[in-house]
C-alpha positions in Angstrom: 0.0 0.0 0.0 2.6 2.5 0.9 4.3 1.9 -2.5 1.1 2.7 -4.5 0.8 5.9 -2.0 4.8 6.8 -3.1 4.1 6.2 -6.7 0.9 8.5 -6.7 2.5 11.7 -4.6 5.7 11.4 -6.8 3.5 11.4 -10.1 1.8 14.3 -8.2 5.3 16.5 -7.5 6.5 16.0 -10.9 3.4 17.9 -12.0 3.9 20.4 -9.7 7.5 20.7 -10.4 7.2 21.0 -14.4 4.3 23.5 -13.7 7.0 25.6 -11.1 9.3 25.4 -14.2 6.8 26.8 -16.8 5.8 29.7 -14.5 9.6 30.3 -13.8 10.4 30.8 -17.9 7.3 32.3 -18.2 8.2 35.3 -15.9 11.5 35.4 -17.0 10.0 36.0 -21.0 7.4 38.6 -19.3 10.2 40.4 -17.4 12.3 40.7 -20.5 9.7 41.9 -22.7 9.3 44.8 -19.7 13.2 45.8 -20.4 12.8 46.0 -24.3 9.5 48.4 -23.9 11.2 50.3 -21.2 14.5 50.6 -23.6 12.3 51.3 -26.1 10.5 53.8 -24.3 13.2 55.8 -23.3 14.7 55.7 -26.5 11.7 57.7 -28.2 11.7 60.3 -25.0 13.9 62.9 -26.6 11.8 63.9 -30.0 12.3 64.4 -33.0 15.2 61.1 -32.7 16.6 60.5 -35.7 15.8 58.0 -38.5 17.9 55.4 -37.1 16.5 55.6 -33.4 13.4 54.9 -34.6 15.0 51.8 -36.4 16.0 51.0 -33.0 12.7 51.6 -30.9 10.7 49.4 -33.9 13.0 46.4 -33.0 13.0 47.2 -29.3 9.3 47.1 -29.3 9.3 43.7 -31.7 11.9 41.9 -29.5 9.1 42.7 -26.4 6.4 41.6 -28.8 7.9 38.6 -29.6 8.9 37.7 -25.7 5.2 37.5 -25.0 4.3 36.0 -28.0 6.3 32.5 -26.9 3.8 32.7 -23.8 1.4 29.8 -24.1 -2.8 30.5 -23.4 -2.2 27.4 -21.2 0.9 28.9 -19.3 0.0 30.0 -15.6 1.3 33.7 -16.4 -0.6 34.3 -19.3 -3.0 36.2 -18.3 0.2 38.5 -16.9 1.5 38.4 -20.7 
């Protein structure tokens, strides 16, 4: 009995444990989206920038984008996305 017990908690922690991991990326792709809109943002505080800042803000911005696009609906931190 107590190995049928041991079999069904560690089936239960590895599905805690993979869903600690997903949460853990999934911060890390929100948190470094933030830093591409705020280096984005402060890049476009001094107008008029030049031509090429702007090149720069556009693929600051599309780096953030594309952070929280890798952000699964079924991710725990999506909703945070």
């Amino acid at each position: 009995m107590a190995q049928t017990k041991l079999a069904g908690y560690q089936r239960d922690f590895e599905k805690v444990k993979s869903g600690v991991a997903s949460s853990n990326q999934t911060s890390t792709l929100i948190e470094a989206a933030k830093l591409f809109a705020l280096q984005a943002s402060q890049a476009s505080q001094d107008p008029p920038p030049p031509a090429e800042t702007w090149q720069q803000i556009e693929t600051l911005w599309g780096q953030a984008i594309e952070r929280l696009q890798n952000i699964k609906v079924t991710e725990p931190n999506y909703l945070d996305a």
